[in-house]
C-alpha positions as CSV (number, residue, x, y, z in Angstrom):
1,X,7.1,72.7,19.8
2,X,8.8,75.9,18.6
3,X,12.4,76.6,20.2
4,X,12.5,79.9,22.1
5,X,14.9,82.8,20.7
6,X,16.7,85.1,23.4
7,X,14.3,88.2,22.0
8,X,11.3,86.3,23.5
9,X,12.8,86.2,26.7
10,X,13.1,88.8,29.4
11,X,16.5,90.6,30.0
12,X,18.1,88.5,33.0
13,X,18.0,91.8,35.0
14,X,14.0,91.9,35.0
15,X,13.6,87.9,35.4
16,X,15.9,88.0,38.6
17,X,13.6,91.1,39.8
18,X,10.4,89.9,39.0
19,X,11.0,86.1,40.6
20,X,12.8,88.2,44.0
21,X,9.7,90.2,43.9
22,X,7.2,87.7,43.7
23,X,9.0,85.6,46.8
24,X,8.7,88.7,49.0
25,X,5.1,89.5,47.6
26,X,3.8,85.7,47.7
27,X,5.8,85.4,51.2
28,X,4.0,88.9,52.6
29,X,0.7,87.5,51.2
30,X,0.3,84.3,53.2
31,X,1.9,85.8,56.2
32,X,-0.9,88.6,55.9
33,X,-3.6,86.3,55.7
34,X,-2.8,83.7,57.9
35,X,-2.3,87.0,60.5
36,X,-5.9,88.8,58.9
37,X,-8.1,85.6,58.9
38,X,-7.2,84.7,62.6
39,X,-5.5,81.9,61.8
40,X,-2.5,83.0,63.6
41,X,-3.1,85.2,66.8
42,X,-1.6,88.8,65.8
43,X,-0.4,88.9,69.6
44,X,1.3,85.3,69.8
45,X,4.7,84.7,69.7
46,X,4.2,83.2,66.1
47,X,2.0,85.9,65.0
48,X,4.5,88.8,65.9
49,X,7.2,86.7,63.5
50,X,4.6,86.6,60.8
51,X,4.3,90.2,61.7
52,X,7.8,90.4,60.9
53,X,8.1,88.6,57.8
54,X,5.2,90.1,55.9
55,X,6.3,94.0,57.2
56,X,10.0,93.0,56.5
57,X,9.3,91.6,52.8
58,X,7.0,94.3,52.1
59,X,9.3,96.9,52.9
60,X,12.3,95.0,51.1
61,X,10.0,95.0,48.2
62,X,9.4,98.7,47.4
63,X,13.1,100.0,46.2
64,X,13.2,96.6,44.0
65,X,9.4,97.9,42.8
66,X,10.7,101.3,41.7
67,X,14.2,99.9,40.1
68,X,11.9,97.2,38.0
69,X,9.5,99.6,36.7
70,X,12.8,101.5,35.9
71,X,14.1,98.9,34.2
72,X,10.5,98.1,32.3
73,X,10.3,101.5,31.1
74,X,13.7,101.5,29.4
75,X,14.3,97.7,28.7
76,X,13.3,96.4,25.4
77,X,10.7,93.5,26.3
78,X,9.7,90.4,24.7
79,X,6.5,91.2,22.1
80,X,2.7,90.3,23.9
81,X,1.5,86.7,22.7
82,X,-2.0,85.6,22.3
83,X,-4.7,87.5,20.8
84,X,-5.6,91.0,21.8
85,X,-7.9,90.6,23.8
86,X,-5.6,88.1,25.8
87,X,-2.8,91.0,26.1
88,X,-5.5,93.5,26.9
89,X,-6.1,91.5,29.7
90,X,-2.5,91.1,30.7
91,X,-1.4,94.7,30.5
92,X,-4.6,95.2,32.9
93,X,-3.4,92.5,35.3
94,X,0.3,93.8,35.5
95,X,-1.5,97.3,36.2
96,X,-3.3,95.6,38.7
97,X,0.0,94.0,40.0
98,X,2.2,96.6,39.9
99,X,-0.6,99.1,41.7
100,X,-1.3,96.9,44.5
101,X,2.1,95.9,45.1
102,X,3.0,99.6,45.6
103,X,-0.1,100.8,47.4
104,X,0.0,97.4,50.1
105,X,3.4,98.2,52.0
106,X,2.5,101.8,51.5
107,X,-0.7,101.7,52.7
108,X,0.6,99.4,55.6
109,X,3.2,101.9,56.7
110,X,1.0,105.1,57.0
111,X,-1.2,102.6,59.2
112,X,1.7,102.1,61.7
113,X,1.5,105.6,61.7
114,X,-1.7,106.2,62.2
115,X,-1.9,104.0,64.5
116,X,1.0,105.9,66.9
117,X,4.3,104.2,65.7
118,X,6.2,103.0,62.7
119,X,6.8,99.3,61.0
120,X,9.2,97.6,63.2
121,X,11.4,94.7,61.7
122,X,12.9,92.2,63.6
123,X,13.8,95.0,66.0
124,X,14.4,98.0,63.1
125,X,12.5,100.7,63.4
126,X,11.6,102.6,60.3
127,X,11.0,106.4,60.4
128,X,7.8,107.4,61.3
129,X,9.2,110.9,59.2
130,X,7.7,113.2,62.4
131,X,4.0,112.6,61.6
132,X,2.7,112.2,64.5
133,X,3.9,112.8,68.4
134,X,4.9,109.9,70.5
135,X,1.8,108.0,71.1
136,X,-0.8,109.7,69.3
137,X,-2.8,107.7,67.3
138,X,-5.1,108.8,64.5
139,X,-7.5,105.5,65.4
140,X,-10.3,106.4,62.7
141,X,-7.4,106.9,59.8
142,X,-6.0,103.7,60.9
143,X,-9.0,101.8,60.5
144,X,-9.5,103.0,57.3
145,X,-6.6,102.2,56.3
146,X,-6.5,99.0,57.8
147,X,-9.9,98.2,55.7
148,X,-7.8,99.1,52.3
149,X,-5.0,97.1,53.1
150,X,-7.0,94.1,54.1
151,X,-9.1,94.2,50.7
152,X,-6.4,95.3,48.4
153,X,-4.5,92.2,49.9
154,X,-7.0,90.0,49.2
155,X,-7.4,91.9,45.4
156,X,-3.6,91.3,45.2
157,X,-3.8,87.6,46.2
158,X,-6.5,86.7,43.5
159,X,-4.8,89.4,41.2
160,X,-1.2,87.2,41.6
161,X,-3.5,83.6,41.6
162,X,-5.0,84.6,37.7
163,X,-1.3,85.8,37.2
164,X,0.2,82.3,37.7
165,X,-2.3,80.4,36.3
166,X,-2.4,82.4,32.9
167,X,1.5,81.7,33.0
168,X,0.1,78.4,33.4
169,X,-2.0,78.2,30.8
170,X,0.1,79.8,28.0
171,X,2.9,77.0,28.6
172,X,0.5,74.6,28.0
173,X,-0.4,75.9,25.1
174,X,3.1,77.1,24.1
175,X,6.0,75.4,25.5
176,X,8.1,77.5,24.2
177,X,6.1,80.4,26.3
178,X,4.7,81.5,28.6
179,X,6.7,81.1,32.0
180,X,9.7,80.1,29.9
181,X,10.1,83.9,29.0
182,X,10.7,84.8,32.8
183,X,13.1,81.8,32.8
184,X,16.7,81.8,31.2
185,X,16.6,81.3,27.3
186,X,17.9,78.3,26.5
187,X,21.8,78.5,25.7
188,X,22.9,77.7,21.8
């Protein structure tokens, strides 16, 4: 078992973002698809919470987004492991990830819009930016977008499910990897 050095791991900054972001995300996720596969009614009491919660982390998620790919483009990052067609795959996957987690809330928020208002969390309003009048709805935008959010969700939930269990996978193989290098390095 080979002892981890602090150049394998991530800068503290990017572990604490990518762990906060995958709460919200993973959160968002099951709310969504407890809410999209009926098994919460959208119009229940418990439905408009999970309403709440998956709107609410979605939206708390998008400046974290945008400061983490900051923060990815200027950090220096632990080298890929595995052979490269293993890190091929990875860099596709964290495309994947950071697309969809982008395009879902903002997807989601142009279909409150279309669909006459603007995402609503637990009782704050977001701007609607003056696209549309006081209810006027834009029904067959909103259905479309509705059908891309629904599918990208699900593309994001099996996207984040390979995600973990590659992590998985490569700290069995390497204890001293895999989801150790999103964890702190271990102190000398």
């Amino acid at each position: 078992m080979g002892v981890t050095t602090p150049q394998q791991h991530y800068p503290s900054l990017m572990r604490w973002l990518h762990w906060t972001i995958a709460c919200l995300i993973i959160t968002a996720l099951i709310c969504g698809l407890l809410l999209g596969y009926g098994l919460v009614k959208g119009d229940s009491p418990a439905g408009g919470v999970l309403m709440s919660i998956h709107v609410g982390c979605a939206m708390a998620s998008l400046p974290l987004w945008f400061i983490r790919l900051t923060l990815r483009r200027r950090s220096k990052l632990p080298e890929g492991v595995g052979p490269g067609w293993q890190q091929s795959i990875a860099r596709v996957s964290h495309l994947l990830l950071y697309v969809l987690t982008l395009a879902l809330p903002l997807t989601g928020y142009a279909m409150d819009i279309a669909y006459g208002g603007a995402p609503t969390v637990f009782g704050f309003r977001f701007p609607d930016f003056g696209l549309t009048a006081p209810g006027v709805q834009n029904e067959p935008l909103g259905e479309a977008l509705w059908l891309f959010h629904s599918n990208a969700g699900q593309g994001l939930a099996l996207v984040v499910l390979l995600h973990v269990l590659a992590a998985i996978w490569n700290t069995l193989k390497d204890p001293a990897g895999g989801i150790r290098r999103m964890l702190s390095p271990p102190r000398h």
